[in-house]
mmCIF file of the N, C-alpha and C atoms, coordinates in Angstrom:
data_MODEL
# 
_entry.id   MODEL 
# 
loop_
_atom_site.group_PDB 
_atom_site.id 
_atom_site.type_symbol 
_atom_site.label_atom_id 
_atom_site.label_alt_id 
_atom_site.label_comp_id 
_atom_site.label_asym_id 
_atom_site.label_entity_id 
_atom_site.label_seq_id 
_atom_site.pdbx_PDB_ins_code 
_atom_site.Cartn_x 
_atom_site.Cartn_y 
_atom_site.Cartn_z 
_atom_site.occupancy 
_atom_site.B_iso_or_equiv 
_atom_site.pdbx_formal_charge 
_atom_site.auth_seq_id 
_atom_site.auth_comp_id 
_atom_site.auth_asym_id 
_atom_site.auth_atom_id 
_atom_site.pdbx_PDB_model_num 
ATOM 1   N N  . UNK A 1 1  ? 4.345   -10.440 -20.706 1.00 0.00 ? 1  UNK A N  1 
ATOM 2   C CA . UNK A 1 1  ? 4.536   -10.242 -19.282 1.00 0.00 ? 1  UNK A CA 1 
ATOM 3   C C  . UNK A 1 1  ? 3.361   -10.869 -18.529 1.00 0.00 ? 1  UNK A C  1 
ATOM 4   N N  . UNK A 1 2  ? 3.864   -11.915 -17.718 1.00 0.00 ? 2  UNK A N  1 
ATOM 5   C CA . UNK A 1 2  ? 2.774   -12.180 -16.541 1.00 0.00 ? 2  UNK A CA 1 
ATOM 6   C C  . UNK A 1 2  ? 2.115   -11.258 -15.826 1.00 0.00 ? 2  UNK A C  1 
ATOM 7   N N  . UNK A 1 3  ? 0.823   -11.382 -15.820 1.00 0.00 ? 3  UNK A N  1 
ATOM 8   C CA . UNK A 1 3  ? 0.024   -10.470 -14.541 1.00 0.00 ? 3  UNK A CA 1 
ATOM 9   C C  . UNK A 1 3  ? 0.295   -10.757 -13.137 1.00 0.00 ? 3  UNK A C  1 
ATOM 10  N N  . UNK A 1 4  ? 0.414   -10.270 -12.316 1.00 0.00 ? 4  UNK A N  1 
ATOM 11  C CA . UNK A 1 4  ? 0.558   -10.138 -11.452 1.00 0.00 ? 4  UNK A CA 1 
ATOM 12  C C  . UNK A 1 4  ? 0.038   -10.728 -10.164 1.00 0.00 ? 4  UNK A C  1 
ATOM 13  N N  . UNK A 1 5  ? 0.175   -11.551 -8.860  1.00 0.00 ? 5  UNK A N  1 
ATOM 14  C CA . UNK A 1 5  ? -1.068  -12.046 -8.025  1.00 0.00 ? 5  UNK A CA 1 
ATOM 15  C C  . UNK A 1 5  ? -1.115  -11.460 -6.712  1.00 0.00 ? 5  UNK A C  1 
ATOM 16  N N  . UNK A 1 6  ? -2.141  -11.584 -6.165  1.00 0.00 ? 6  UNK A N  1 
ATOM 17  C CA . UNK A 1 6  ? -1.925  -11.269 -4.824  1.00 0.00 ? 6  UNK A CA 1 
ATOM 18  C C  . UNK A 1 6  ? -1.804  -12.850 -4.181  1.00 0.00 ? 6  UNK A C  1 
ATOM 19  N N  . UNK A 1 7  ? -0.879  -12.999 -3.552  1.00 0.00 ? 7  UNK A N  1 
ATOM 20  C CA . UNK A 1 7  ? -1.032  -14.658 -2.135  1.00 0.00 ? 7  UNK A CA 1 
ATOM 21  C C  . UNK A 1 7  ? -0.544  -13.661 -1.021  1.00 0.00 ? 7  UNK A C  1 
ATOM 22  N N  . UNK A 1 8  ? -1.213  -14.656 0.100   1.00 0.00 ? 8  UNK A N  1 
ATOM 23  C CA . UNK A 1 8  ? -0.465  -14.806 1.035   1.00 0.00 ? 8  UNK A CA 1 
ATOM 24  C C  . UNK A 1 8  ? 0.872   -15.912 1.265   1.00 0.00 ? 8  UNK A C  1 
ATOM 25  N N  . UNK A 1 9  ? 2.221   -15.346 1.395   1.00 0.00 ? 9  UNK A N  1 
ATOM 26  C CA . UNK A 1 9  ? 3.420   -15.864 1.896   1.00 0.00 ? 9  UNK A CA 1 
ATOM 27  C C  . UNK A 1 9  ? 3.745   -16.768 2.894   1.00 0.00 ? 9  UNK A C  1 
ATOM 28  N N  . UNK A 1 10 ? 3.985   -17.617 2.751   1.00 0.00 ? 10 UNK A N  1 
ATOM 29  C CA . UNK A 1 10 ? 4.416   -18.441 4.000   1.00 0.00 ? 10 UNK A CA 1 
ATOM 30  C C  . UNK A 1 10 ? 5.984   -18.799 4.679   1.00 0.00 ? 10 UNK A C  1 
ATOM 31  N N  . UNK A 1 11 ? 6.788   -18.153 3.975   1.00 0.00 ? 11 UNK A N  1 
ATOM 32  C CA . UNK A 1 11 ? 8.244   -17.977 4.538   1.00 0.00 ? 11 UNK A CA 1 
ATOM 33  C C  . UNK A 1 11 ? 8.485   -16.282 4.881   1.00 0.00 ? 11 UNK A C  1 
ATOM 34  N N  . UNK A 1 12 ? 8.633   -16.221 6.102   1.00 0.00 ? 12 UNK A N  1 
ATOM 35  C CA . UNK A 1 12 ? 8.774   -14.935 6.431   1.00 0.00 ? 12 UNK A CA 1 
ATOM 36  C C  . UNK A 1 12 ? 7.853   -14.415 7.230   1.00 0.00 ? 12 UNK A C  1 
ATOM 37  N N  . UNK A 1 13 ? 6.781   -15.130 7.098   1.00 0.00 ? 13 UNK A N  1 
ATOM 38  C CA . UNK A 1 13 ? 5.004   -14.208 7.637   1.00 0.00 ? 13 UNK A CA 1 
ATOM 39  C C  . UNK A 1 13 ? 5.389   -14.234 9.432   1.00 0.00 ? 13 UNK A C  1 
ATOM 40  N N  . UNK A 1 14 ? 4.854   -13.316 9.757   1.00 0.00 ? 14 UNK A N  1 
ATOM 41  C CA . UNK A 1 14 ? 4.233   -13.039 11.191  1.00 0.00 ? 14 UNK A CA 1 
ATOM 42  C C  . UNK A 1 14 ? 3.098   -13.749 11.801  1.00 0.00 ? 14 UNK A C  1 
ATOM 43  N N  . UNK A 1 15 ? 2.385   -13.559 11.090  1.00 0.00 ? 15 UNK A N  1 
ATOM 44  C CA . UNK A 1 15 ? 0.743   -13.936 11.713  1.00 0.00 ? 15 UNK A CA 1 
ATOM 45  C C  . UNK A 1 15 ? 0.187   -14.812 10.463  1.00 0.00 ? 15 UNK A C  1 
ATOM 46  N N  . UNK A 1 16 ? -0.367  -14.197 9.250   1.00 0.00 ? 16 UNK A N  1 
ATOM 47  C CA . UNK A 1 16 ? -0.806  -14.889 8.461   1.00 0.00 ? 16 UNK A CA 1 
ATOM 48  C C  . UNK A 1 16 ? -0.443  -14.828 7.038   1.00 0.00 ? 16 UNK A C  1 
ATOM 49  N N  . UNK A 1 17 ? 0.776   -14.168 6.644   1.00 0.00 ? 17 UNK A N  1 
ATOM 50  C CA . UNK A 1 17 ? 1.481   -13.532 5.562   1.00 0.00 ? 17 UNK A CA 1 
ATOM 51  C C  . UNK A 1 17 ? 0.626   -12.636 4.584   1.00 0.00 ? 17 UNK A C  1 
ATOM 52  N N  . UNK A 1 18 ? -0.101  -12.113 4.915   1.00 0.00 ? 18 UNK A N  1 
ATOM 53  C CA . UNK A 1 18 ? -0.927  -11.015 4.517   1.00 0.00 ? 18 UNK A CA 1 
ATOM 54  C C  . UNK A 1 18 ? -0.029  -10.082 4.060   1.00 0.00 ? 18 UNK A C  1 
ATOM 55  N N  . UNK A 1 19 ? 0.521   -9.385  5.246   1.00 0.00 ? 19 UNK A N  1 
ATOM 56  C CA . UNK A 1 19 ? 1.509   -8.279  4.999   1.00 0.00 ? 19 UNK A CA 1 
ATOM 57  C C  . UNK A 1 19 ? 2.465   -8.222  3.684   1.00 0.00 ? 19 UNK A C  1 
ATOM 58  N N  . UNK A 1 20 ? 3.283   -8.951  3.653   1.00 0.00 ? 20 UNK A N  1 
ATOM 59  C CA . UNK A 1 20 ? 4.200   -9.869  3.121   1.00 0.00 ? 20 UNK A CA 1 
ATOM 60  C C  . UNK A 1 20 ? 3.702   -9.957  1.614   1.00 0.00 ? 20 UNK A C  1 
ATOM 61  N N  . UNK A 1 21 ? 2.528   -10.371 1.474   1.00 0.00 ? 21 UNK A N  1 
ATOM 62  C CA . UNK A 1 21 ? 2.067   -10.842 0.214   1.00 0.00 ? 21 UNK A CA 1 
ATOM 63  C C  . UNK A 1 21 ? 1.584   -9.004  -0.368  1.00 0.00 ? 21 UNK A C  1 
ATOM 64  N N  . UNK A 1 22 ? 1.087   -8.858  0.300   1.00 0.00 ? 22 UNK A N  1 
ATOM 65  C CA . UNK A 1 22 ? 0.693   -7.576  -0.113  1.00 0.00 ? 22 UNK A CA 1 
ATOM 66  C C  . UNK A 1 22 ? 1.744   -6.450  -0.588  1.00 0.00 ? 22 UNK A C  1 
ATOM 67  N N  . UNK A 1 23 ? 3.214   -6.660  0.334   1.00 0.00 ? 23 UNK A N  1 
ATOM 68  C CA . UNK A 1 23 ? 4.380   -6.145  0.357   1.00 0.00 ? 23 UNK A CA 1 
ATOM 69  C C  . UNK A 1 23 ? 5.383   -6.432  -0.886  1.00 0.00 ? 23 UNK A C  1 
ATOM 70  N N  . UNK A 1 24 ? 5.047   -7.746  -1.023  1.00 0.00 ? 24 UNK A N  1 
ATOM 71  C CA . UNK A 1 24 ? 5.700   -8.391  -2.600  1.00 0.00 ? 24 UNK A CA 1 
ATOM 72  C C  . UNK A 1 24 ? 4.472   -8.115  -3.646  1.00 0.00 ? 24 UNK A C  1 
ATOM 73  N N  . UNK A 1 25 ? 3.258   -7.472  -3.750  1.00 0.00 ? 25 UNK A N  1 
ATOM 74  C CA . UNK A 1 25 ? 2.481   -7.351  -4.954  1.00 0.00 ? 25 UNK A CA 1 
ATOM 75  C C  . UNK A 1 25 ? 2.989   -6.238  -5.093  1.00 0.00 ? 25 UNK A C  1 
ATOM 76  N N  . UNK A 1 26 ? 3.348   -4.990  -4.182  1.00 0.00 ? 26 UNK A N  1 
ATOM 77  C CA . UNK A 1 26 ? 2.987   -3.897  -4.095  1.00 0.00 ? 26 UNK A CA 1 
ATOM 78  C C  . UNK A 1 26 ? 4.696   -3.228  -4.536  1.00 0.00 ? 26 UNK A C  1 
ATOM 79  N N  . UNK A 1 27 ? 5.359   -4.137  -4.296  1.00 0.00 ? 27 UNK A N  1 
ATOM 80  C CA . UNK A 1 27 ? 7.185   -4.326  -4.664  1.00 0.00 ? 27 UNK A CA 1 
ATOM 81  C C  . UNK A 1 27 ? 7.629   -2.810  -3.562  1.00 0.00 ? 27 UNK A C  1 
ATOM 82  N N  . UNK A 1 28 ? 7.309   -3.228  -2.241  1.00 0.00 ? 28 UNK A N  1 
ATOM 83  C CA . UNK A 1 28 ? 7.861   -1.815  -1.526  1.00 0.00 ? 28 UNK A CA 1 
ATOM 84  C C  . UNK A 1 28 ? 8.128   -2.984  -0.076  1.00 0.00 ? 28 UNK A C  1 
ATOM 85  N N  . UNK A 1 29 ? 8.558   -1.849  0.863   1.00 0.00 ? 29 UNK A N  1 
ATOM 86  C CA . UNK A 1 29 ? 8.552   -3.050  2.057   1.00 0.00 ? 29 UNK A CA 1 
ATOM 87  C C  . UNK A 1 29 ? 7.585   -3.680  3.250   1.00 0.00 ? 29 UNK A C  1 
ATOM 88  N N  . UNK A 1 30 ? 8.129   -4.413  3.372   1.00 0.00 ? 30 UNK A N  1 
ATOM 89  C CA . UNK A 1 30 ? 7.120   -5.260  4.576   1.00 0.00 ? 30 UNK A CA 1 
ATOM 90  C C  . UNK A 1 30 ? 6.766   -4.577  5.648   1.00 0.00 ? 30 UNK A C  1 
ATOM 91  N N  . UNK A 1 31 ? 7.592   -3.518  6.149   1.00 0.00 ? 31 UNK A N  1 
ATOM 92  C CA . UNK A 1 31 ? 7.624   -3.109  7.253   1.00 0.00 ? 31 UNK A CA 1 
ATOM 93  C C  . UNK A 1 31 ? 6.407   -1.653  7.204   1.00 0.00 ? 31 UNK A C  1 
ATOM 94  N N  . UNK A 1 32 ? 6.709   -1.238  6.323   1.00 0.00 ? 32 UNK A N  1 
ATOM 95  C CA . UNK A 1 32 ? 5.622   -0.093  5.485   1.00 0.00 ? 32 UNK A CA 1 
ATOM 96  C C  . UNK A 1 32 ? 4.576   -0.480  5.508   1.00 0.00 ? 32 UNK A C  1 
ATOM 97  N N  . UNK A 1 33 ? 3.678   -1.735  5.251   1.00 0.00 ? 33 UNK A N  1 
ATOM 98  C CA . UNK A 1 33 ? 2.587   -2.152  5.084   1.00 0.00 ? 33 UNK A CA 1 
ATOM 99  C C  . UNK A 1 33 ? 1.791   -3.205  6.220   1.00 0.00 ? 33 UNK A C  1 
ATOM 100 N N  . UNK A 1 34 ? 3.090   -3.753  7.140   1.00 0.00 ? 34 UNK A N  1 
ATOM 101 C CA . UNK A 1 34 ? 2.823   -3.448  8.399   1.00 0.00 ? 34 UNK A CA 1 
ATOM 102 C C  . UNK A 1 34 ? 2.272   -2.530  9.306   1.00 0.00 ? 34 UNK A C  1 
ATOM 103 N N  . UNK A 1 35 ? 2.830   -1.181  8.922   1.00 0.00 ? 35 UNK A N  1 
ATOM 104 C CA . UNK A 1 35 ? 2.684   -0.466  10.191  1.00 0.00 ? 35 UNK A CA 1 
ATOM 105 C C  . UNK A 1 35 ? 1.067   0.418   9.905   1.00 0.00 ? 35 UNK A C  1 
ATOM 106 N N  . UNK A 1 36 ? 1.058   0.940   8.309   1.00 0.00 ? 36 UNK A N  1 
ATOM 107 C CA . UNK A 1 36 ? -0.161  1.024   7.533   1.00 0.00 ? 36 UNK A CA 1 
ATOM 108 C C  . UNK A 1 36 ? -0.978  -0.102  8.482   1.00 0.00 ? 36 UNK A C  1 
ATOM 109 N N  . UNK A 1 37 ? -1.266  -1.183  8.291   1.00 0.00 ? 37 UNK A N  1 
ATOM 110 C CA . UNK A 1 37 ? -2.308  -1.593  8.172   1.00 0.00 ? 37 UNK A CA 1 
ATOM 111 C C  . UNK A 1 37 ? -2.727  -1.865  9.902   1.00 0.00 ? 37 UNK A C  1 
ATOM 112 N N  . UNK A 1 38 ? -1.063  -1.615  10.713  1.00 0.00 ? 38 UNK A N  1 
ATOM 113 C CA . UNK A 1 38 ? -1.677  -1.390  11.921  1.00 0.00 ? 38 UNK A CA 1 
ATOM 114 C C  . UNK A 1 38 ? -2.324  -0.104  12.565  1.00 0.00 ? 38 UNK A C  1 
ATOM 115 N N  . UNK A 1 39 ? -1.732  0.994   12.103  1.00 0.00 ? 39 UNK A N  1 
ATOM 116 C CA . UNK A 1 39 ? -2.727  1.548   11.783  1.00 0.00 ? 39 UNK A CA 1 
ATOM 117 C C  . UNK A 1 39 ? -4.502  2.335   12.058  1.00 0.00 ? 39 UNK A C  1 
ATOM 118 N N  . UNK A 1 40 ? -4.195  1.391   10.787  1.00 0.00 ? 40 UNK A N  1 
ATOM 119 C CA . UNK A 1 40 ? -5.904  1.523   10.197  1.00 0.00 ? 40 UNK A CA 1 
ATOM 120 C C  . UNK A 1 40 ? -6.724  0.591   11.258  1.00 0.00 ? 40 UNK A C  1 
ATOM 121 N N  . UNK A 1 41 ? -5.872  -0.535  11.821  1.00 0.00 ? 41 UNK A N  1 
ATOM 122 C CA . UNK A 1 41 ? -6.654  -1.517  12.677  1.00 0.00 ? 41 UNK A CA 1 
ATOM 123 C C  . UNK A 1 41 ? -7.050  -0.647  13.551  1.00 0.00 ? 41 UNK A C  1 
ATOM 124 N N  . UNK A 1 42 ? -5.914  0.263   14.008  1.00 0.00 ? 42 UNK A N  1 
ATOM 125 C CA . UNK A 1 42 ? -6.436  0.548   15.403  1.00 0.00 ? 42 UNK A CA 1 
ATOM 126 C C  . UNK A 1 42 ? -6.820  2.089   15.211  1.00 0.00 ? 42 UNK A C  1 
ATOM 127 N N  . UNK A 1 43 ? -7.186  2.409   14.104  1.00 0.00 ? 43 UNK A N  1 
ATOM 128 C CA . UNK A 1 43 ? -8.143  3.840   14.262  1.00 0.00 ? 43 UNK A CA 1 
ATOM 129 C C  . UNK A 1 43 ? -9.179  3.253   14.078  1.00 0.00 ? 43 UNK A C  1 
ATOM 130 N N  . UNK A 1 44 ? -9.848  2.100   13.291  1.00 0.00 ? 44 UNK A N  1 
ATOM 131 C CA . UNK A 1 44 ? -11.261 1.579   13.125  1.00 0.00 ? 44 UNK A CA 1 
ATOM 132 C C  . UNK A 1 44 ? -11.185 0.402   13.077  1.00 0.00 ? 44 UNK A C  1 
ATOM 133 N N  . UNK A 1 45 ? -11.590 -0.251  13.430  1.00 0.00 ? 45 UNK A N  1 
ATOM 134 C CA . UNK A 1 45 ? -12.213 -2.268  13.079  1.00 0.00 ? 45 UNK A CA 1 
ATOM 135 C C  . UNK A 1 45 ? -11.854 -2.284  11.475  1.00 0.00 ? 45 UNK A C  1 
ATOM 136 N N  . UNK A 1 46 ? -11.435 -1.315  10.351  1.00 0.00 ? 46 UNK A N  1 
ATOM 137 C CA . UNK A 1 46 ? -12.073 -1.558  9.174   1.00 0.00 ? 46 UNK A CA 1 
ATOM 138 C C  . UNK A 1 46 ? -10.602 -2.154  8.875   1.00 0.00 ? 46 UNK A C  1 
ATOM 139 N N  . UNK A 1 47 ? -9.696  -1.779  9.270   1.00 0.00 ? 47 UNK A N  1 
ATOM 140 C CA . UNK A 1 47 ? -8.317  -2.385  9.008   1.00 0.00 ? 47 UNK A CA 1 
ATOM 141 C C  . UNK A 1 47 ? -8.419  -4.028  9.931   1.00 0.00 ? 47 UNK A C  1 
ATOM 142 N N  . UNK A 1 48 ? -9.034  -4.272  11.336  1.00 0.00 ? 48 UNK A N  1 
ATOM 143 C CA . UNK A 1 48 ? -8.488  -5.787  11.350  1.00 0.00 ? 48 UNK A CA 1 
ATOM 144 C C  . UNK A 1 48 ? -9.745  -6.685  10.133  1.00 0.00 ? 48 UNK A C  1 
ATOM 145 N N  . UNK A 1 49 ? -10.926 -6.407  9.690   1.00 0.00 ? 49 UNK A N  1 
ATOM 146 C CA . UNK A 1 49 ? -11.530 -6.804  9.082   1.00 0.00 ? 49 UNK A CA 1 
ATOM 147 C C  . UNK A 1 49 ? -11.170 -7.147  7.782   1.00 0.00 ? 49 UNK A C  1 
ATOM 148 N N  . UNK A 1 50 ? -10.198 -5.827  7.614   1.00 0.00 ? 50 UNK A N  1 
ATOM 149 C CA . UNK A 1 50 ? -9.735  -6.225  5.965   1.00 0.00 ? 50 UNK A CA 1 
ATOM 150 C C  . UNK A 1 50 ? -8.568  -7.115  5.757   1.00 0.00 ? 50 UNK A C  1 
ATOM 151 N N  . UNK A 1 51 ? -8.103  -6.862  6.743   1.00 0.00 ? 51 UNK A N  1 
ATOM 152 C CA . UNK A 1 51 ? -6.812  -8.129  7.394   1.00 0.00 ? 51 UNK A CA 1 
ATOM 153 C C  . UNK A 1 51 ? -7.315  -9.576  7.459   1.00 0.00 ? 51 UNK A C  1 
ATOM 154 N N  . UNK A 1 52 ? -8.764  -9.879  8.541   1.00 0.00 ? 52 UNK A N  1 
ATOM 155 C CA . UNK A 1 52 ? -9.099  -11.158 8.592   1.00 0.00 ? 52 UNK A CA 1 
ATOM 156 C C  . UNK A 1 52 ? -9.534  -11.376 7.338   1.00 0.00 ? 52 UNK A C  1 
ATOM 157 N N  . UNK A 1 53 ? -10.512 -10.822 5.827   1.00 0.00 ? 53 UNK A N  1 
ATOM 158 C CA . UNK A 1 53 ? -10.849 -11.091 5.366   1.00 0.00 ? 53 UNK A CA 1 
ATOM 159 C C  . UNK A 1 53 ? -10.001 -11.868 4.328   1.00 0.00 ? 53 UNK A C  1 
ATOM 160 N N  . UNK A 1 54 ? -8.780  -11.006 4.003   1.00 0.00 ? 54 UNK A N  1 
ATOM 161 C CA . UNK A 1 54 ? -7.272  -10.932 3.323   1.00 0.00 ? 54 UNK A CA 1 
ATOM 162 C C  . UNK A 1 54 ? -6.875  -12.916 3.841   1.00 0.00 ? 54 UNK A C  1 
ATOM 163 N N  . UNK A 1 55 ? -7.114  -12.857 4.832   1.00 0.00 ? 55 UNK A N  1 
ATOM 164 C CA . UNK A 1 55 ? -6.006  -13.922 5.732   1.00 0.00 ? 55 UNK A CA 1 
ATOM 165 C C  . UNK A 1 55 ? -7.108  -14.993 4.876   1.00 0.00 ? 55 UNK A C  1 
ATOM 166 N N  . UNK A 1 56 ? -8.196  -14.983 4.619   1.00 0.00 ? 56 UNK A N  1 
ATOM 167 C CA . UNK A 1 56 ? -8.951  -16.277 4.666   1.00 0.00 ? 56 UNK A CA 1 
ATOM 168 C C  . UNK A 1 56 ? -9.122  -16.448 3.272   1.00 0.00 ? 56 UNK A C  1 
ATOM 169 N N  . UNK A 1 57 ? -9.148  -14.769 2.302   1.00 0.00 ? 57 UNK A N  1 
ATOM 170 C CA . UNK A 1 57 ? -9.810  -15.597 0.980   1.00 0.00 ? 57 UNK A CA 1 
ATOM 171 C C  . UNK A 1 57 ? -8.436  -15.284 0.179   1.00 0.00 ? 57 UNK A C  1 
ATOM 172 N N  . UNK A 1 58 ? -7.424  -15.069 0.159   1.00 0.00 ? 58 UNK A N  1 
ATOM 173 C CA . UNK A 1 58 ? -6.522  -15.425 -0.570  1.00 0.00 ? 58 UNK A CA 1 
ATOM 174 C C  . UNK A 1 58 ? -5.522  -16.494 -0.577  1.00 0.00 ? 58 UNK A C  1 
ATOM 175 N N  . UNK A 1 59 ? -5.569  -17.010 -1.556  1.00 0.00 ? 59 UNK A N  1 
ATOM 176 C CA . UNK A 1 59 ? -4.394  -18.624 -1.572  1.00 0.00 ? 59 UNK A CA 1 
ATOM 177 C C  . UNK A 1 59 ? -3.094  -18.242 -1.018  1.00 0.00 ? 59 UNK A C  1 
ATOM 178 N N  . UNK A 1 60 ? -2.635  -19.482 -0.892  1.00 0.00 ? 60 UNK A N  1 
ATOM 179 C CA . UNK A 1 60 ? -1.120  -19.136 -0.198  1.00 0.00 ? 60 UNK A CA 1 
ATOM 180 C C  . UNK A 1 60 ? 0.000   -19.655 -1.529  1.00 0.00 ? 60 UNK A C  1 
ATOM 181 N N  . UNK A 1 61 ? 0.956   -18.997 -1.363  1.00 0.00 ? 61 UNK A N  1 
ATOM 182 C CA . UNK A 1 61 ? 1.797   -18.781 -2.677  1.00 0.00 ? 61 UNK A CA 1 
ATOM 183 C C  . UNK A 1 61 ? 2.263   -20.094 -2.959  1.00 0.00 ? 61 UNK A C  1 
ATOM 184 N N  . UNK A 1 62 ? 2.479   -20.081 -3.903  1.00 0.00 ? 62 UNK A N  1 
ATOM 185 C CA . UNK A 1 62 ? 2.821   -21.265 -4.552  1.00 0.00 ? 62 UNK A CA 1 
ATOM 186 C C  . UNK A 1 62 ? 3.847   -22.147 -4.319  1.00 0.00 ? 62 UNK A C  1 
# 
């Protein structure tokens, strides 16, 4: 069995397919991990940080 990756998505994405990628590692839905991570943005900075960080250092899917 292959291991598993995290990418960011580029068919489907909103903003930077973060969500999406995270949503297909995590095998649940997009919309769930959307609203999670909005969230967290907006109770603390620590959610858009982990978002921008997400957006920049992970590859985009294959």
């Amino acid at each position: 069995m292959e291991p598993r990756k995290l990418y960011r998505v580029r068919e489907g994405r909103v903003v930077c397919g973060v969500c999406l990628g995270v949503a297909e590692y995590l095998n649940i839905d997009v919309a769930i991990v959307r609203i999670l991570w909005a969230v967290a943005a907006l109770c603390g900075s620590a959610g858009f940080w982990a978002y921008l960080a997400c957006a920049i250092l992970l590859p985009d899917k294959p």
